[in-house]
C-alpha beads as a LAMMPS data file, in Angstrom:
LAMMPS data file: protein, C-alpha beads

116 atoms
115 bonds

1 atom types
1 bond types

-500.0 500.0 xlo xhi
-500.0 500.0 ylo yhi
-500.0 500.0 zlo zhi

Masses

1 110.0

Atoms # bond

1 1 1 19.047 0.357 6.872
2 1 1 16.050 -0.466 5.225
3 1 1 13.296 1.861 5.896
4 1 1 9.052 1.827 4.997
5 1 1 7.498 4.604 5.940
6 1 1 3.614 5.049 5.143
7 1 1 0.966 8.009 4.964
8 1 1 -1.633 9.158 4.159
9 1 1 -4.586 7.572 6.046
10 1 1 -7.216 8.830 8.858
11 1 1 -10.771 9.211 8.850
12 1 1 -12.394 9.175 5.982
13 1 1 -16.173 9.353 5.097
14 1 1 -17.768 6.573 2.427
15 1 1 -17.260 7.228 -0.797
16 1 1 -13.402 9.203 -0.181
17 1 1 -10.841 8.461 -1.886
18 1 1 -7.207 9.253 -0.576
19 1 1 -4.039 8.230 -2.016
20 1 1 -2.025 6.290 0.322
21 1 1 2.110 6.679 0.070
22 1 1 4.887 4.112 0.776
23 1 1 8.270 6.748 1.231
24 1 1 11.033 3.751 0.712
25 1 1 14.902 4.441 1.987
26 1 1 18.091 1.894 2.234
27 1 1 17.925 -0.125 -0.528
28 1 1 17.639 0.666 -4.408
29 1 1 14.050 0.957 -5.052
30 1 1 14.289 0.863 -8.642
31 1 1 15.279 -2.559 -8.252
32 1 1 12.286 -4.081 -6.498
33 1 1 9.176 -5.387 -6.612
34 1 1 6.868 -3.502 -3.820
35 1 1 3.516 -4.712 -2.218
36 1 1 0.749 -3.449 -0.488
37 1 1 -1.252 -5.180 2.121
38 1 1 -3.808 -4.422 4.439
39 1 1 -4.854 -5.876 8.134
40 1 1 -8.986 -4.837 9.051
41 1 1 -9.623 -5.423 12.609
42 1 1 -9.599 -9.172 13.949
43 1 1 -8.938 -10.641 10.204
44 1 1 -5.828 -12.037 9.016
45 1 1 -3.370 -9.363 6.795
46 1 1 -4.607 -9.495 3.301
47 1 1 -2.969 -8.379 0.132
48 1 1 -4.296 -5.886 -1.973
49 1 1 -1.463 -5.533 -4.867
50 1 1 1.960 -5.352 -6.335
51 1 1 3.806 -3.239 -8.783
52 1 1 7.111 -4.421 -10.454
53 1 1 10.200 -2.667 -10.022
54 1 1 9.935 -0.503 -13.351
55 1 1 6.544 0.216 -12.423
56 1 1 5.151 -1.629 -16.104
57 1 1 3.696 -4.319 -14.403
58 1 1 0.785 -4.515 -11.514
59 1 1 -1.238 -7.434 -9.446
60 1 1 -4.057 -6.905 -7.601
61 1 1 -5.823 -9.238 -4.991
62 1 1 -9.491 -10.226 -6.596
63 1 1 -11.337 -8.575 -4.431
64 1 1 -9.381 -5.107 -4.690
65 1 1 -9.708 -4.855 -8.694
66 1 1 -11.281 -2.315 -9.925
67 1 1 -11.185 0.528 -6.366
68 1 1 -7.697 0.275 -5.879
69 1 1 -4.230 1.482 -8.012
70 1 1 -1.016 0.964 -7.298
71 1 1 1.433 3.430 -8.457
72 1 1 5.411 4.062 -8.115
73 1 1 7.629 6.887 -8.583
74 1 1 10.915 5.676 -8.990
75 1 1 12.572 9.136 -8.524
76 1 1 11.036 9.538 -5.260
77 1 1 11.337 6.563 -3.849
78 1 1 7.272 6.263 -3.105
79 1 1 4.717 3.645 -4.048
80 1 1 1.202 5.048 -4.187
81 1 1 -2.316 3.080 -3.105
82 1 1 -4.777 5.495 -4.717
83 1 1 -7.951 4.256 -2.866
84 1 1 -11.858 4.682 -4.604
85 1 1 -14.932 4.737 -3.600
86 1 1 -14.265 3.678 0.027
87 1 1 -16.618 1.516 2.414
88 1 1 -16.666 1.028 5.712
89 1 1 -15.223 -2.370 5.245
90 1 1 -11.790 -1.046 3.781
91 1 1 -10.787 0.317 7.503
92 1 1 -7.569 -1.679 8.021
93 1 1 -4.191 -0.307 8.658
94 1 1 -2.693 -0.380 5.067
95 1 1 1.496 -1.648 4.788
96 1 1 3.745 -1.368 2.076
97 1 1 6.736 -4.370 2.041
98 1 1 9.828 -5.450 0.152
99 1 1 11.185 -8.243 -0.135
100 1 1 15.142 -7.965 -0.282
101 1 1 16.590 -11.221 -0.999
102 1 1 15.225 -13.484 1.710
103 1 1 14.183 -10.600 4.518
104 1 1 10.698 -9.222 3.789
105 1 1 10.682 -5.161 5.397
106 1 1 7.006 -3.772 6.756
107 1 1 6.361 -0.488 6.998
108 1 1 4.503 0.681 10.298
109 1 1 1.499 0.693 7.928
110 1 1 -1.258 4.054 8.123
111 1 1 -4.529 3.486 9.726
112 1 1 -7.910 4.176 7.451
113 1 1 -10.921 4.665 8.853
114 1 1 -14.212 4.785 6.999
115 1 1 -16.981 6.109 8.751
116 1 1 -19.385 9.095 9.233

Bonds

1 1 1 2
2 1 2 3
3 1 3 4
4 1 4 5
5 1 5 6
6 1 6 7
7 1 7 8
8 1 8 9
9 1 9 10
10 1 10 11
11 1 11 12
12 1 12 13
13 1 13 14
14 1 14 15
15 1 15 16
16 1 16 17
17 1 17 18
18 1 18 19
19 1 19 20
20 1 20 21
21 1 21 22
22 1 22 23
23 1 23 24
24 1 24 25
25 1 25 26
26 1 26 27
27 1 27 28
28 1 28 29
29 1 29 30
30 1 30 31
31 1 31 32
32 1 32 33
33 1 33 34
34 1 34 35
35 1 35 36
36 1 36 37
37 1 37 38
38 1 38 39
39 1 39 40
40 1 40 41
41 1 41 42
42 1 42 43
43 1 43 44
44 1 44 45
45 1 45 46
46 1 46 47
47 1 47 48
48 1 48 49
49 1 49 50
50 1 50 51
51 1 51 52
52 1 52 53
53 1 53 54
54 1 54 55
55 1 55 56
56 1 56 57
57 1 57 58
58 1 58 59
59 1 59 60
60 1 60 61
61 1 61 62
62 1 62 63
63 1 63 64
64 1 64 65
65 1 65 66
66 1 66 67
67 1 67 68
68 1 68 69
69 1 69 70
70 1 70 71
71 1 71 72
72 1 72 73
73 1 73 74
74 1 74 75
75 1 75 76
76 1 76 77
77 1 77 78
78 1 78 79
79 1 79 80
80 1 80 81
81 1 81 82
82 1 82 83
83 1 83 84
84 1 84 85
85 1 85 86
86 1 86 87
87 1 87 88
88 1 88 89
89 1 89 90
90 1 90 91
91 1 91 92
92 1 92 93
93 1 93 94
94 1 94 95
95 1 95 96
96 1 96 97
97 1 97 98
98 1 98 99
99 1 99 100
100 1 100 101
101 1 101 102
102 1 102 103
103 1 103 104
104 1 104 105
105 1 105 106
106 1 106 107
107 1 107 108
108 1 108 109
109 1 109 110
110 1 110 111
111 1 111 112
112 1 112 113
113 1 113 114
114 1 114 115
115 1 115 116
């Protein structure tokens, strides 16, 4: 069974910058595209970017280019969201998904919290 399992979030002061992971399970990674999104609190889930299944290919949402990286290690299974220069605005609960064939999987997502 397919299986999305995110880390790396908490609180985190302006300016951090963690690395967020996606650990993936139940389905060939290698094979697919994954995506990160993010939900902030009372807005609509955004995305934030995409990295194709080799890993040689990235898209980012306009307004995350330039703070945000997306990453994949296909031997372990993991995406990364390495995460700059945060601002109190980028507290959301961050989700990796897949889309396998016409079923899209969600992670539970990790909560990050900007603040002082």
């Amino acid at each position: 069974q397919v299986q999305l399992v995110e880390s790396g979030g908490g609180l985190v002061q302006p300016g951090g910058s963690p690395r967020l992971s996606c650990a993936a399970s139940g389905f060939t990674f290698s094979s697919f595209t994954m995506t990160w999104y993010r939900q902030a609190p009372g807005k609509e889930r955004e995305l934030v970017a995409g990295i194709a299944p080799a890993g040689t290919s990235t898209n980012y949402a306009d307004s995350m280019k330039g703070r945000f990286t997306i990453s994949r290690d296909n031997t372990k299974n993991t995406v990364y969201l390495q995460v700059n220069s945060l601002k109190p605005e980028d507290t959301a609960v961050y989700c990796c998904n897949v889309r396998l064939g016409g079923e899209t999987y969600w992670g539970q997502g990790t909560q990050v919290t900007v603040s002082s």
